[in-house]
N, C-alpha and C positions, 0 to 999 in steps of 0.2 A: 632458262628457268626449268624445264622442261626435265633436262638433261643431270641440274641440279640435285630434282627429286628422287631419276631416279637412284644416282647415286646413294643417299640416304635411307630406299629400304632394300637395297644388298649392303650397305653398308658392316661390315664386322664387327666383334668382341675382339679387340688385339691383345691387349694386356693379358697375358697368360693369369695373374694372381688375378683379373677382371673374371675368365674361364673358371676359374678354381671356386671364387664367391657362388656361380648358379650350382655349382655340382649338390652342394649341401640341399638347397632349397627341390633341384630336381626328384633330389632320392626321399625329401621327406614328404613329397606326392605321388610318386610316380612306385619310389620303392626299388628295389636290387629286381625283385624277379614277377614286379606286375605285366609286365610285356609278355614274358615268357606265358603265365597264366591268361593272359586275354584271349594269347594266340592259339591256343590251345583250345579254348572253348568257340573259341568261332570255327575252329574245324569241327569241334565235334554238334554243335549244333548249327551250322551255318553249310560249311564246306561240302560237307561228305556228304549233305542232302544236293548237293550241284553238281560231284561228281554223278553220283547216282544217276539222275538226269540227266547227263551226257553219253552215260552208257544205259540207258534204262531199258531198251530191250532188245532181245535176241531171237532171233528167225532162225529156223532150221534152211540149211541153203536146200534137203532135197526137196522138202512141203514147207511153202511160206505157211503154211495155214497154221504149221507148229512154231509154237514160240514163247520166250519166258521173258513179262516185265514185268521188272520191280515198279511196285508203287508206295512203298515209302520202304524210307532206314532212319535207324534213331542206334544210339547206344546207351544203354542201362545204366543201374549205378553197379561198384562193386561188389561182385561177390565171389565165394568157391566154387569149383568146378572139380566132379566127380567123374563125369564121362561129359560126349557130347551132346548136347542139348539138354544136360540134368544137371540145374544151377542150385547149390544149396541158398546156406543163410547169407544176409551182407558182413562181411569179413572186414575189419580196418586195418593201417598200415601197419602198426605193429605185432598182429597176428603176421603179415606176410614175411615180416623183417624176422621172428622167430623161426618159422616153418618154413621157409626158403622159398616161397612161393611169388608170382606176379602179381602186385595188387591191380588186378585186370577188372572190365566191365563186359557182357554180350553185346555183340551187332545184330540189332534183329531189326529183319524188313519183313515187309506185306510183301507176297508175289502175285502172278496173275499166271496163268499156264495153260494149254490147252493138251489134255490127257484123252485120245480119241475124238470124240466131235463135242465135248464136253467141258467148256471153260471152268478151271478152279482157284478159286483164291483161298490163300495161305498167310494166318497172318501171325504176327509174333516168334517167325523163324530164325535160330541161331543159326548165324553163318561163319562166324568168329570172334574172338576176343581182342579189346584193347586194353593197352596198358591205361592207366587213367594215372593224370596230375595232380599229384597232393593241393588241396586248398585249388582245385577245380569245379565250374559247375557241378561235375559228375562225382566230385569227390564226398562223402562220408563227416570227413573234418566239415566241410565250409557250412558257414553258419552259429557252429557249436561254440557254447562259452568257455570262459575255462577251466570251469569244475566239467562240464562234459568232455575237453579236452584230456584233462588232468586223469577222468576216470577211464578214457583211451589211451595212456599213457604216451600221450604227444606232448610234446614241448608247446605250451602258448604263443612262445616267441618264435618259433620256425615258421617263415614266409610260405613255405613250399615249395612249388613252381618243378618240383623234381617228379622221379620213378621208381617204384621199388619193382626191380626185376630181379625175382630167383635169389629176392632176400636181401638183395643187395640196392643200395640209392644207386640212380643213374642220370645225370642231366643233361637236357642239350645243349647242346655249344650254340653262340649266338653267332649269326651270321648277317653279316652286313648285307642289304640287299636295297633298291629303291622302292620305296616306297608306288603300291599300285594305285592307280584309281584317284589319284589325287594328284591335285595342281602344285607344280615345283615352279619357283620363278628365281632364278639367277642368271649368271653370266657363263657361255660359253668359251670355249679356248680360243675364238675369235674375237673374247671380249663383248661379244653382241649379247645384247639383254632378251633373256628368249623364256618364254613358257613350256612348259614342258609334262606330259601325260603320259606315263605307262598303262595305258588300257589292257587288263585282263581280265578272262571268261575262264567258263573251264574247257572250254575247244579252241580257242584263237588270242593269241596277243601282239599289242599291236602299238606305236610311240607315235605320237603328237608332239610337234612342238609351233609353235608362234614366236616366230622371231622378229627381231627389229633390223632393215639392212636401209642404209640412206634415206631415214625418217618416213620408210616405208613399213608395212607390217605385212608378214607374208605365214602362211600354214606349209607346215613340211612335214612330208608323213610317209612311211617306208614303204608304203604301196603307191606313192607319185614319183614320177622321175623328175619332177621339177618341182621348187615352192610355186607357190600358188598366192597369189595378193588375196588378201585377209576378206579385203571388198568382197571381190569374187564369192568367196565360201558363202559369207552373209546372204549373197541373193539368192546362192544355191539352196540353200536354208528358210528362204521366202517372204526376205527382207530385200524387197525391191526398192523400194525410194530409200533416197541418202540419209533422208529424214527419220525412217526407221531403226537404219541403220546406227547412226548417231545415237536415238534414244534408247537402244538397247549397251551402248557401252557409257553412254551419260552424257548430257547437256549441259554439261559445264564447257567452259572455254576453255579450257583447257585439252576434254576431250574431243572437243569437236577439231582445236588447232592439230591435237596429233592424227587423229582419222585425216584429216583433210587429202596430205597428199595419196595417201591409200586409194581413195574415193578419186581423186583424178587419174589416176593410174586406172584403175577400173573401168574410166569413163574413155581413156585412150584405148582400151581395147575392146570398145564398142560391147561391154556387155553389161547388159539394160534390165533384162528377165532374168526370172528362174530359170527357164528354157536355155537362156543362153551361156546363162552362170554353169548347170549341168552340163552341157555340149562342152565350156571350155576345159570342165577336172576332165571329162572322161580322155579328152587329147591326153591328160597328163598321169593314167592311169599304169602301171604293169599289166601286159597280161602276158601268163604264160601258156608258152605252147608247147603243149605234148606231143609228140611222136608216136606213135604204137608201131613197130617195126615187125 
């Protein structure tokens, strides 16, 4: 029965004319280039403030006491640029598309610094320009109706999603990539029904999977040399009783039939505690060892 189910949610679209029906319904929510525009605004208000934070400050190596962090970045809307740090009026795409120019926005951050024994902060610093995406948060267009479009001499009907670089549209090419930070559940080239996580940070990334091997469930992750029985991880996590256990993945009979042998497997390797649950990952940990020669 079991086995049945889960058949049915990998189960496929086969009929290619079945594939051909969603494409319509996809594009008339989703759209030609709403991906492209999402992706864009979650770097410019999301990303850039994590990388930021990953590199946010710097020590002089000969006086640690000297050193410059940044405490915030944001990017502007568009506008012209005359020299460095002297931004005129906001500029739209069609002015850039005439005058040959970047429909670009300023990167300004706050800084923090120490100038002799004297802390200073600095805020609303241009440190450079980005290009900005038509019908972007950061864009001019978004928002406006079509008499305001119209009197911008934009098309109402252009999605955006592009760049006007030096006068010219420029787009990016869409690249296949897996999806981070979220749960994929399929079958592997073993056939084994497994879960699957791309964890990433803006310093470390890192894959999870939960796989299914002889009605057992086990965690496999690129820093263990071995799976790991799924039981295990749960205690290490500080779900000691079975019973916990069980109620965190569901009390139906069903999930209790598939935990089951997981949880006797657990119970064969005598491990009872948190304590002992951590002692058994850390046997199955990499570490590496550096040489200094």
């Amino acid at each position: 029965m079991r086995i049945k189910e889960e058949k049915e949610l990998v189960k496929d679209v086969k009929a290619l004319q079945d594939k051909w029906a969603l494409v319509p319904a996809f594009l008339q929510v989703r759209g030609l280039v709403k991906q492209h525009i999402a992706s864009f605004d979650y770097f410019v208000n999301e990303d850039i403030k994590h990388i930021m934070r990953a590199n946010a400050k710097m020590t002089s190596d000969a006086n640690p006491s000297f050193y410059l962090k940044y405490l915030d970045i944001r990017v502007g809307m568009p506008s012209s640029e005359e020299g460095f740090n002297q931004i005129n009026d906001k500029i739209t795409p069609h002015e850039c598309r005439l005058r040959d120019m970047t429909y670009s926005a300023p990167i300004m951050v706050d800084i923090e610094y120490t100038r002799g024994n004297q802390r200073v902060v600095r805020k609303g610093l241009t440190i450079g320009r980005m290009p900005i995406m038509l019908r972007s948060s950061k864009c001019v267009l978004k928002n406006m109706t079509e008499d305001e479009l119209a009197h911008a001499q934009e098309c109402p009907y252009d999605p955006g999603g592009y760049f006007v670089v030096r006068g010219s549209e420029k787009v990016v090419l869409i690249q296949e990539q897996l999806s981070k930070n979220r749960i994929m559940i399929g079958r592997n080239s073993k056939r084994e029904l497994q879960c699957e996580v791309l964890s990433s940070t803006s310093d470390r990334k890192s894959k999870t999977y939960v796989i299914g091997k002889k009605q057992k469930y086990y965690l496999r992750h690129n820093q263990l040399s071995d799976d790991v029985p799924v039981a295990i991880v749960f205690k290490a996590m500080g779900f000691e009783s079975d019973y916990d256990i069980v109620s965190a993945v569901g009390l139906e009979e069903k999930f209790i039939a598939a935990m089951s042998p997981s949880l006797e497997e657990c119970s064969a390797h005598q491990v009872t505690t948190q304590e002992n649950a951590l002692q058994y990952i850390a046997t199955k940990v990499f570490f590496l060892l550096i040489t200094l020669l």
